[in-house]
ZADO-1210 file (C-alpha; in nm, 4 decimals, padded with zeros to 6 digits):
<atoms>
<atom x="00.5742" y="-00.2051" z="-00.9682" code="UNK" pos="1"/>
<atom x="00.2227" y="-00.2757" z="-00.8033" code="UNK" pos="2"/>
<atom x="-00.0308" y="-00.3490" z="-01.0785" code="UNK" pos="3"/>
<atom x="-00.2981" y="-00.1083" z="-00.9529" code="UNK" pos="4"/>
<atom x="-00.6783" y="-00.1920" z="-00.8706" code="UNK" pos="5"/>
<atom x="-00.7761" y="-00.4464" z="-01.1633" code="UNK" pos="6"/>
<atom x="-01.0708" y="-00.1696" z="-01.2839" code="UNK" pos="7"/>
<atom x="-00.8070" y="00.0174" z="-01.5398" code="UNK" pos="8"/>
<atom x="-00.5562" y="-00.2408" z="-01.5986" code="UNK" pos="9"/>
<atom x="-00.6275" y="-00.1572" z="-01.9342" code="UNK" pos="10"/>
<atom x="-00.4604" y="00.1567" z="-01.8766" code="UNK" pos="11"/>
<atom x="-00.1300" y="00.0052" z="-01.7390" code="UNK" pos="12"/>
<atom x="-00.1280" y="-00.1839" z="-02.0650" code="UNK" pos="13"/>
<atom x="-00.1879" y="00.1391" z="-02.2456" code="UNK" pos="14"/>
<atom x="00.0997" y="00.3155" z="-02.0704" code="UNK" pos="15"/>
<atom x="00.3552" y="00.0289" z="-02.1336" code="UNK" pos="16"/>
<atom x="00.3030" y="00.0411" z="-02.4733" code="UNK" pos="17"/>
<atom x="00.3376" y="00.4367" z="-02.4794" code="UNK" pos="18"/>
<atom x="00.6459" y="00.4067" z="-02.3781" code="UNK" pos="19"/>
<atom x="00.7770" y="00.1306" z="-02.7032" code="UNK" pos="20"/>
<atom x="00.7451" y="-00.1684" z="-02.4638" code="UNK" pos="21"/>
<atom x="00.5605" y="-00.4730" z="-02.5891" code="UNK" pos="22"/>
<atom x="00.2786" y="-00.6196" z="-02.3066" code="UNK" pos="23"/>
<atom x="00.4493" y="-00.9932" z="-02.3577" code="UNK" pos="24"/>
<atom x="00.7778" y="-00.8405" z="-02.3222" code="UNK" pos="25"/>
<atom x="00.6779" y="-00.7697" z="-01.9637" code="UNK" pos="26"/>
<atom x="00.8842" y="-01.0272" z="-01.7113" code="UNK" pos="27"/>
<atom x="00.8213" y="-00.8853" z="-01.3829" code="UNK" pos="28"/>
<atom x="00.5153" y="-00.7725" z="-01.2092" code="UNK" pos="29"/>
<atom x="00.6895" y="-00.6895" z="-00.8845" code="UNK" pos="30"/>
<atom x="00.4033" y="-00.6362" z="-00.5959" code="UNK" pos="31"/>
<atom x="00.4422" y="-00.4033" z="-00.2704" code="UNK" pos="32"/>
<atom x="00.1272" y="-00.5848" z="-00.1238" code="UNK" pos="33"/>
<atom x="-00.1585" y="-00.7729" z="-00.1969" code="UNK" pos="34"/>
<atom x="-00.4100" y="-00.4799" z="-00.0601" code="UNK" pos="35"/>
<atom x="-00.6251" y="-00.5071" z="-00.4029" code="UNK" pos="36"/>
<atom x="-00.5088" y="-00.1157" z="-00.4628" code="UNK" pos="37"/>
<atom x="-00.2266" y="-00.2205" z="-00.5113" code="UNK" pos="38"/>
<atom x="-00.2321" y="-00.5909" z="-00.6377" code="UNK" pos="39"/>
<atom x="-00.5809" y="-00.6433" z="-00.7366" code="UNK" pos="40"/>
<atom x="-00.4913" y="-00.5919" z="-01.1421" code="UNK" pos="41"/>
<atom x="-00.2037" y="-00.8221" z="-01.1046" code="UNK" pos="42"/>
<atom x="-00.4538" y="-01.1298" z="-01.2492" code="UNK" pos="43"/>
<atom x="-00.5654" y="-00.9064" z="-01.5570" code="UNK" pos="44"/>
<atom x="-00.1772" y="-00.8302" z="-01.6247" code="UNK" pos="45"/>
<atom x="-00.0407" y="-01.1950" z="-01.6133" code="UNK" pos="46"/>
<atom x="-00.3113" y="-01.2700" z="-01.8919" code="UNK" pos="47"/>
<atom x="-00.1730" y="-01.0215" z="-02.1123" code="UNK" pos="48"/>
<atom x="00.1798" y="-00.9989" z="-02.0439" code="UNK" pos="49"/>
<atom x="00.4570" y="-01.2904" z="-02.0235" code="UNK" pos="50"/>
<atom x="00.5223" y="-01.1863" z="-01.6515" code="UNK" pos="51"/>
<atom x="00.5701" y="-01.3584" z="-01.2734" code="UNK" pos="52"/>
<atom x="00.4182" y="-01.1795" z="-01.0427" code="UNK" pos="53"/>
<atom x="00.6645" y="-01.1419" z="-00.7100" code="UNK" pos="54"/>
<atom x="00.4783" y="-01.1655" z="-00.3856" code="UNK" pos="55"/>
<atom x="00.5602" y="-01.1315" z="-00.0022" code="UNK" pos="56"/>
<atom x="00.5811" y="-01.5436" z="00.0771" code="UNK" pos="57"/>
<atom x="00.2635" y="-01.4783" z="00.3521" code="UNK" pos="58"/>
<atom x="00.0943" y="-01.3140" z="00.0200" code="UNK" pos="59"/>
<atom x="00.1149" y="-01.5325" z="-00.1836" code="UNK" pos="60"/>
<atom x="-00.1807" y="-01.7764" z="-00.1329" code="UNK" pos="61"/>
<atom x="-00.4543" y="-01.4691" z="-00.1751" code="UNK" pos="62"/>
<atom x="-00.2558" y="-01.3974" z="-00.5367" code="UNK" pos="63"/>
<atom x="-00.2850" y="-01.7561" z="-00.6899" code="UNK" pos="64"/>
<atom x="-00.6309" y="-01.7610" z="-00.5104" code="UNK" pos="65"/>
<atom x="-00.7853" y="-01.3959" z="-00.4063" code="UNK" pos="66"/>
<atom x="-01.1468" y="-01.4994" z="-00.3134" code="UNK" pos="67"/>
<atom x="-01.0546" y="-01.4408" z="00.0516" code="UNK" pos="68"/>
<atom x="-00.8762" y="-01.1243" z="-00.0173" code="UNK" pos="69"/>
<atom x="-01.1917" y="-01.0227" z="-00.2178" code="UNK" pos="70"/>
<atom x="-01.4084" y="-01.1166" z="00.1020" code="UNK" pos="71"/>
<atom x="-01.1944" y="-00.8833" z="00.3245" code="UNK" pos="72"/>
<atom x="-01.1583" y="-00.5987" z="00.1180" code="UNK" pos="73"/>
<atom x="-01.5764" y="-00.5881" z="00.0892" code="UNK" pos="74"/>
<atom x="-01.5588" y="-00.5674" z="00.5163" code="UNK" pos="75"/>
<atom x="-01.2795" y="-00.3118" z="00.4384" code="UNK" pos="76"/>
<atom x="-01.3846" y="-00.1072" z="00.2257" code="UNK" pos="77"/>
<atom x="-01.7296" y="-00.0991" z="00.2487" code="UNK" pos="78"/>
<atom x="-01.9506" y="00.0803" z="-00.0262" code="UNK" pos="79"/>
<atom x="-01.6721" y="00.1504" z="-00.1326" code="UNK" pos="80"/>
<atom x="-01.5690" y="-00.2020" z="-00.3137" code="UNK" pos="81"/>
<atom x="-01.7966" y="-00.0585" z="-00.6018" code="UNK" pos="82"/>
<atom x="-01.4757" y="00.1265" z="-00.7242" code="UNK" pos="83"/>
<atom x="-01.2887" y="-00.2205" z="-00.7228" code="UNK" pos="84"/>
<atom x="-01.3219" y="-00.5429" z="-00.9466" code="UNK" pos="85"/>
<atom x="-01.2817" y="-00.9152" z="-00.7991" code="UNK" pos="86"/>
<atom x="-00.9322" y="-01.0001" z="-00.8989" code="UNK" pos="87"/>
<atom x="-00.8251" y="-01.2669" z="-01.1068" code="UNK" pos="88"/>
<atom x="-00.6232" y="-01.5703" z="-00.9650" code="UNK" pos="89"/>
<atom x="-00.2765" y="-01.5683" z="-01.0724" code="UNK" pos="90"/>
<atom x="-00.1395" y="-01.8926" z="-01.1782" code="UNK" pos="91"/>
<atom x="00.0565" y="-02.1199" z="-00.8898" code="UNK" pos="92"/>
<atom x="00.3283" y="-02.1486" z="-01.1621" code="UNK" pos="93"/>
<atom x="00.3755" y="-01.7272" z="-01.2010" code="UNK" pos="94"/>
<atom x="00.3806" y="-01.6392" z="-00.8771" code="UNK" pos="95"/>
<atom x="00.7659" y="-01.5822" z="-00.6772" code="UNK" pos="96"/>
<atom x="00.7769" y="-01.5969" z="-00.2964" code="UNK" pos="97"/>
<atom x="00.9477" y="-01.3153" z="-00.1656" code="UNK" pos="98"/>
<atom x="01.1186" y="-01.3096" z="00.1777" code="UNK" pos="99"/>
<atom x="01.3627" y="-01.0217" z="00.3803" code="UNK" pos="100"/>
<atom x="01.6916" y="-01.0236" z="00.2122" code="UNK" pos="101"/>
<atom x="01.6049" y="-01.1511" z="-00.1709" code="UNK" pos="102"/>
<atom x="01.7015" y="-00.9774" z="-00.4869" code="UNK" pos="103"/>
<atom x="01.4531" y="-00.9404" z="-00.8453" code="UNK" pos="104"/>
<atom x="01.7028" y="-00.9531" z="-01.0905" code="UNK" pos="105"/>
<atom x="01.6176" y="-00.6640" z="-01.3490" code="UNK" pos="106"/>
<atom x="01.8966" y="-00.7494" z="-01.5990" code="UNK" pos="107"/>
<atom x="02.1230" y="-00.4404" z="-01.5234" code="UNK" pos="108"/>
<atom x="02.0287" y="-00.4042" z="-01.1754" code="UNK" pos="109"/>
<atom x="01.8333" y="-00.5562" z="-00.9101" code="UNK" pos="110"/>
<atom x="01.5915" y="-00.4693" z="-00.6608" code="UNK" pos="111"/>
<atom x="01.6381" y="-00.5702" z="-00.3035" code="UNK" pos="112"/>
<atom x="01.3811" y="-00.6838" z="-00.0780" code="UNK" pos="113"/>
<atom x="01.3255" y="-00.5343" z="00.2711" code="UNK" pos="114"/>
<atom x="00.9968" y="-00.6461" z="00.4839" code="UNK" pos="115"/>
<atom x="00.8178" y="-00.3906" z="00.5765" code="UNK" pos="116"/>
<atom x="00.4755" y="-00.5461" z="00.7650" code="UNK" pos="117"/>
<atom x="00.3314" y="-00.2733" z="01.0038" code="UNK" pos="118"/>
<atom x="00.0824" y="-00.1722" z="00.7664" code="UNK" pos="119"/>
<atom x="-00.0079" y="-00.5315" z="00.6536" code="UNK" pos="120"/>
<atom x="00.2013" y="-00.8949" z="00.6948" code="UNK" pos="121"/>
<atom x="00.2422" y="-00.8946" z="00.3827" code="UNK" pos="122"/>
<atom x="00.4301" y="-00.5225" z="00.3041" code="UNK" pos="123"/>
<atom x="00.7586" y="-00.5258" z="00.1208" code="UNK" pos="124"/>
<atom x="00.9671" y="-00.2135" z="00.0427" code="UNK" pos="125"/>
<atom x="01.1670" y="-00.2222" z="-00.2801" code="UNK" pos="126"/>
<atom x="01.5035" y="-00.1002" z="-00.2924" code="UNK" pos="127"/>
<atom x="01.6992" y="00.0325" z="-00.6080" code="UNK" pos="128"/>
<atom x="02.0434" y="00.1051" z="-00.5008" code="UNK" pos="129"/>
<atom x="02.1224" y="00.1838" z="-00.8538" code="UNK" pos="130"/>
<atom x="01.8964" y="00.4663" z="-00.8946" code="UNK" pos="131"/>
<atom x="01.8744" y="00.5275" z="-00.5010" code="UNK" pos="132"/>
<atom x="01.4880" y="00.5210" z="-00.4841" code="UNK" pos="133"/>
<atom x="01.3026" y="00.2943" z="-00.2825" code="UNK" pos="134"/>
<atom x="00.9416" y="00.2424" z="-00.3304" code="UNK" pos="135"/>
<atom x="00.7715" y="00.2638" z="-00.0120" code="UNK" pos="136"/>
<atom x="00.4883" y="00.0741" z="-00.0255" code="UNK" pos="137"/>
<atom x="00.2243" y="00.2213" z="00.2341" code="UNK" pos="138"/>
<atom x="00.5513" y="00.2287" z="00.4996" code="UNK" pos="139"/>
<atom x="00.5800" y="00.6034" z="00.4408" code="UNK" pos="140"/>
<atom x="00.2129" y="00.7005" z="00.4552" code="UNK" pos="141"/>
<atom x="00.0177" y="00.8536" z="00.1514" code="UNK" pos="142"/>
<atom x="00.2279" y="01.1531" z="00.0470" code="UNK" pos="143"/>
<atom x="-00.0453" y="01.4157" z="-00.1975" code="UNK" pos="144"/>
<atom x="00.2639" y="01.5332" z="-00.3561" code="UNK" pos="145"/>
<atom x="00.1057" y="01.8786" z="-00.4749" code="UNK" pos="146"/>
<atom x="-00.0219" y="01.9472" z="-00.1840" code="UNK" pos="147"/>
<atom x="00.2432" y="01.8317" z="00.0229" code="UNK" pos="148"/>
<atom x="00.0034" y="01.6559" z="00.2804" code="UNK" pos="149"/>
<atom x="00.1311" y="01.3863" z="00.4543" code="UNK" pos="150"/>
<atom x="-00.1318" y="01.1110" z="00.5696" code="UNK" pos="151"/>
<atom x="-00.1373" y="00.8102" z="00.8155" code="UNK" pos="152"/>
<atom x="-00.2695" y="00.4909" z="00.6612" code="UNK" pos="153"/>
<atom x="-00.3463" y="00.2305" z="00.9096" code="UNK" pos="154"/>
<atom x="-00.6281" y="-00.0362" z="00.7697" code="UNK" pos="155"/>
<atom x="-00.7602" y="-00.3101" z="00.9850" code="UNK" pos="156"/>
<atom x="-00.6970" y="-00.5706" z="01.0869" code="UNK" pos="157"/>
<atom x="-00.3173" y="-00.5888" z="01.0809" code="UNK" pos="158"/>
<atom x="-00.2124" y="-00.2447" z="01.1698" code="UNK" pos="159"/>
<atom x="00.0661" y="-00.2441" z="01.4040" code="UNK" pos="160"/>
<atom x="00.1724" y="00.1272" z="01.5256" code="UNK" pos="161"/>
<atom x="00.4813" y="00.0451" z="01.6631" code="UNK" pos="162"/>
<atom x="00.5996" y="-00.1863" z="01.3590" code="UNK" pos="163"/>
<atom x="00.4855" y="00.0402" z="01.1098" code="UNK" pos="164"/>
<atom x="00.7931" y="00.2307" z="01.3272" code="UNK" pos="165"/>
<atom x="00.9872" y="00.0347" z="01.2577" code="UNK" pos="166"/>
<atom x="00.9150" y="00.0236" z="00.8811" code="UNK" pos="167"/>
<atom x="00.9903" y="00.4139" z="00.8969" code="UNK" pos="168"/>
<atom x="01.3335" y="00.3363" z="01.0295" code="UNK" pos="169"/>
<atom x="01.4137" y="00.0566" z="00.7945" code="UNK" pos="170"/>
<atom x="01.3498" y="00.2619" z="00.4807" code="UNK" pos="171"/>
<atom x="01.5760" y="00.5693" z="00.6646" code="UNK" pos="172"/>
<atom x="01.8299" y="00.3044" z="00.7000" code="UNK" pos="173"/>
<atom x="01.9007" y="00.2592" z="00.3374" code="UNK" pos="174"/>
<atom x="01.9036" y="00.6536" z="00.2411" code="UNK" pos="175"/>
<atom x="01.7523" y="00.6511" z="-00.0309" code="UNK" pos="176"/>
<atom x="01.7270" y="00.9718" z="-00.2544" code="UNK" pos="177"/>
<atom x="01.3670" y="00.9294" z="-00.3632" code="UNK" pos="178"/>
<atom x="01.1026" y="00.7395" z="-00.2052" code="UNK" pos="179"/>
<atom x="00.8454" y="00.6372" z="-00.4748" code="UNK" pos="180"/>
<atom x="00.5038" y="00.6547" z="-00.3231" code="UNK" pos="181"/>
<atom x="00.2363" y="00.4778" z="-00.4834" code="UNK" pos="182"/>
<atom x="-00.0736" y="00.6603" z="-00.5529" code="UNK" pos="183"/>
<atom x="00.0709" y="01.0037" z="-00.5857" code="UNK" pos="184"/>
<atom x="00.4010" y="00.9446" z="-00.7182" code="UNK" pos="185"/>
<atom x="00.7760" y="00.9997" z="-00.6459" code="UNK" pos="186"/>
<atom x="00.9744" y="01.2717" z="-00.4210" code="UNK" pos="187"/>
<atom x="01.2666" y="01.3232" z="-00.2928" code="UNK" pos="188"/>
<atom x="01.3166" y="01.1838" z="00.0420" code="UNK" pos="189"/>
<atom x="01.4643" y="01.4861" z="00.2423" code="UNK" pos="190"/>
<atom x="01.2770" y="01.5136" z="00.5912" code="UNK" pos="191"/>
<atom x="00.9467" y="01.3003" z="00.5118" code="UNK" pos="192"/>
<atom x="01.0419" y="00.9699" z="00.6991" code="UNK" pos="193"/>
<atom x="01.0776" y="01.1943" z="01.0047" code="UNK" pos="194"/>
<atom x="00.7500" y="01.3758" z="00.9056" code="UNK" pos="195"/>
<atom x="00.5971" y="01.0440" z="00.9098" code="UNK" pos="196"/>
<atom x="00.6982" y="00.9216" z="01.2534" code="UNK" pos="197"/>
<atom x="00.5734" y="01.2168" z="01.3827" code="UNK" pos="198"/>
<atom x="00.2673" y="01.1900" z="01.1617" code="UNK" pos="199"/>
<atom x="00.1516" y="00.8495" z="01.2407" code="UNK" pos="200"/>
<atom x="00.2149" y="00.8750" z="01.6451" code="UNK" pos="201"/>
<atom x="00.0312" y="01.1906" z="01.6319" code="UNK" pos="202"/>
<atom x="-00.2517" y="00.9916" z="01.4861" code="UNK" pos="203"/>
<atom x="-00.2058" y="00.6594" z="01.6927" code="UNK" pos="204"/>
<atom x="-00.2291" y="00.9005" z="01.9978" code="UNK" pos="205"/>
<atom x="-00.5338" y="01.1627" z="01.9012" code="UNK" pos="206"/>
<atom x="-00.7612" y="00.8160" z="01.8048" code="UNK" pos="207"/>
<atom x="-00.6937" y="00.6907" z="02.1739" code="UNK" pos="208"/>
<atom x="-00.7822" y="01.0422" z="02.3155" code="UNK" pos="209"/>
<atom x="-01.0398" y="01.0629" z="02.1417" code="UNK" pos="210"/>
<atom x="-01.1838" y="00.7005" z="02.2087" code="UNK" pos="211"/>
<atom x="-01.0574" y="00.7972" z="02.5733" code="UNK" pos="212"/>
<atom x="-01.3308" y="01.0824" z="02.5720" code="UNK" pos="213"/>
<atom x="-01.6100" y="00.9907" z="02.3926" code="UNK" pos="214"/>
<atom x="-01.6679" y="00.6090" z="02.4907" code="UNK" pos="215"/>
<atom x="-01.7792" y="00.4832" z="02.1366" code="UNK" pos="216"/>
<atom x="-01.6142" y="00.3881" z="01.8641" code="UNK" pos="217"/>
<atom x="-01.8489" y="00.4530" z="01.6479" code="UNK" pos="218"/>
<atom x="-01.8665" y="00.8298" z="01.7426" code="UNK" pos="219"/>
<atom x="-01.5208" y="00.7935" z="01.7216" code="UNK" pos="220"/>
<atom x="-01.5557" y="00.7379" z="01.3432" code="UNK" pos="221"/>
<atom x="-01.8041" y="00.9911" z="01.3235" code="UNK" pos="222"/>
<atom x="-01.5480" y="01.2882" z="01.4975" code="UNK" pos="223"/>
<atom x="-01.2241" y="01.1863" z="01.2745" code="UNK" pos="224"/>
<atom x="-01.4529" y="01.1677" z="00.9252" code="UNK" pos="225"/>
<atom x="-01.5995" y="01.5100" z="01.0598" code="UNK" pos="226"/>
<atom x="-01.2489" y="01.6744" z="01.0666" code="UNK" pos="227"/>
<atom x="-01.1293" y="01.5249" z="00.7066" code="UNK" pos="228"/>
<atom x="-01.0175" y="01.8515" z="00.5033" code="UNK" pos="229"/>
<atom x="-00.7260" y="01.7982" z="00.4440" code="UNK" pos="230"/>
<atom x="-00.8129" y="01.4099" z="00.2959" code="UNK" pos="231"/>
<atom x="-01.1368" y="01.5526" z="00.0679" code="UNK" pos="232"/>
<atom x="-00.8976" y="01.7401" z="-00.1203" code="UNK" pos="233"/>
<atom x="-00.6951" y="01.4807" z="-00.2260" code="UNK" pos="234"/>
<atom x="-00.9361" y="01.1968" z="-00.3019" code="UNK" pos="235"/>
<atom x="-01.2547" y="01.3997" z="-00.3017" code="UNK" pos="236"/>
<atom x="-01.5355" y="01.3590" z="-00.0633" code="UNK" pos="237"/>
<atom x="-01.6855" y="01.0599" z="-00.0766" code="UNK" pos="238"/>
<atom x="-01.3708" y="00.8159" z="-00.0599" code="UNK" pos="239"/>
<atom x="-01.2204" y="01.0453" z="00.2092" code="UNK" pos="240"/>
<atom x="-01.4674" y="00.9842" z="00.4171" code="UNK" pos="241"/>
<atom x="-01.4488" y="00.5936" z="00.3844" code="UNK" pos="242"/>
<atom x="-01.0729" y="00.5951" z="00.3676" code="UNK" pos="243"/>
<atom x="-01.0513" y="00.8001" z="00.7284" code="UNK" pos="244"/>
<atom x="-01.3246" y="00.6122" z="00.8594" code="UNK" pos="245"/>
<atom x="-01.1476" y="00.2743" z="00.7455" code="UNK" pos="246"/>
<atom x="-00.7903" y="00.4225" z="00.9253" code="UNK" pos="247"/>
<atom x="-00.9464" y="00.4978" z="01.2767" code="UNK" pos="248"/>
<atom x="-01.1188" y="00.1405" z="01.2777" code="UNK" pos="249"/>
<atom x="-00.7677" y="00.0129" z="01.2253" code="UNK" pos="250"/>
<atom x="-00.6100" y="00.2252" z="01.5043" code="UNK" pos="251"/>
<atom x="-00.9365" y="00.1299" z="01.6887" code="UNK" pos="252"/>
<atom x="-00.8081" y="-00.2556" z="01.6049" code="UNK" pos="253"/>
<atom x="-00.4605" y="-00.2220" z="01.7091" code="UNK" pos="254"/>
<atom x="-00.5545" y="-00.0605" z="02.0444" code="UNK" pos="255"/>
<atom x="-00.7688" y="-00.3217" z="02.1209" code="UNK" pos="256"/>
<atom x="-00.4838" y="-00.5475" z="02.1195" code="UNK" pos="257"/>
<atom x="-00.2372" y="-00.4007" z="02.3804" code="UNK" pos="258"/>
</atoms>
């Protein structure tokens, strides 16, 4: 499930064979995005592993070819791309289209495909009715588990506030019993869909104030990176700072569109 940034695929490889798994015995590489966080090691896998690599159908193209994904996470990201690596195509041939409705057949079970493209065209949620998890993509926010901080994610250029809404409500819709967040891990779902409604309009609505009041955006940047606590303790200083300033440009985006 998402193959992680490409700089420590090595690690994924590690881990499956920690477990008694073989690499080539790998058959699904099963992507929530192509955001390079969570799709840029899917390249590096598919060289070592016997896999397909499952794909949103409007992701696709930037899997079997990523240079214009790589191009757009550098505007993104910023200084930051020095934590990523340029991804590796995946071949034509590996690579599933994935649409609302489909089904990955795992064997003994499946996973069902819901779209989920507030946060980026290309979003998926995964559904495993036979374990009753669902793994959330970035549709449920970033969740710091041990902290229990809940936090809105809302990149440019696609965010849409009032789809990624209507994300929230899709995942509600299939109760699940655990929502598997990337970056941070699993928990059980309980109240944090609501918390993240509540989360994310809070946000949509303090970045217009704000913008409202101050009259630049770039000082609008400057007052939400200012305030970011809570977001230094989880990722640490310096990729807090670029990850809130990256969310308000995207809220910044989204407003410009109404």
């Amino acid at each position: 499930m998402d193959s992680g940034i490409g700089t420590n695929y090595e690690r994924v490889l590690a881990a499956i064979e920690a477990v008694g798994l073989a690499p080539e015995g790998i058959e699904v590489i099963a992507l929530t995005h192509v955001h390079l966080d969570h799709a840029g090691g899917a390249g590096f896998l598919v060289d070592e592993c016997d896999a397909d690599v499952y794909v949103h159908e409007v992701g696709a193209r930037h899997v079997i070819d990523p240079g214009r994904l790589w191009a757009g996470t550098e505007q993104a990201v910023g200084d930051q791309i020095k934590f990523y690596v340029e991804p590796e195509p995946v071949p034509e041939e590996q690579v599933i289209e994935l649409a609302d409705g489909d089904r990955i057949d795992l064997g003994d079970h499946a996973l069902e495909v819901h779209h989920a493209p507030g946060h980026a065209p290309h979003q998926v949620v995964f559904e495993d009715p036979e374990s009753g998890a669902v793994f959330v993509a970035d549709a449920a926010g970033i969740y710091d588990i041990g902290r229990d901080e809940l936090f809105p994610t809302s990149p440019p250029p696609n965010f849409d506030p009032e789809q990624c809404q209507a994300d929230v409500e899709t995942i509600r819709a299939l109760d699940p019993d655990v929502l598997c967040y990337p970056h941070f891990g699993a928990a059980e779902t309980g109240g944090l869909p609501n918390r993240y409604e509540d989360v994310l309009a809070e946000w949509v609505d303090s970045v217009a104030t704000t913008r409202a009041e101050l009259g630049d955006d770039d000082a609008v940047i400057e007052h939400f990176v200012a305030e970011a606590d809570a977001e230094r303790e989880a990722w640490g200083a310096e990729k807090a700072d670029a990850e809130v300033a990256m969310n308000v440009r995207g809220v910044l985006t989204a407003l410009d569109r109404e």
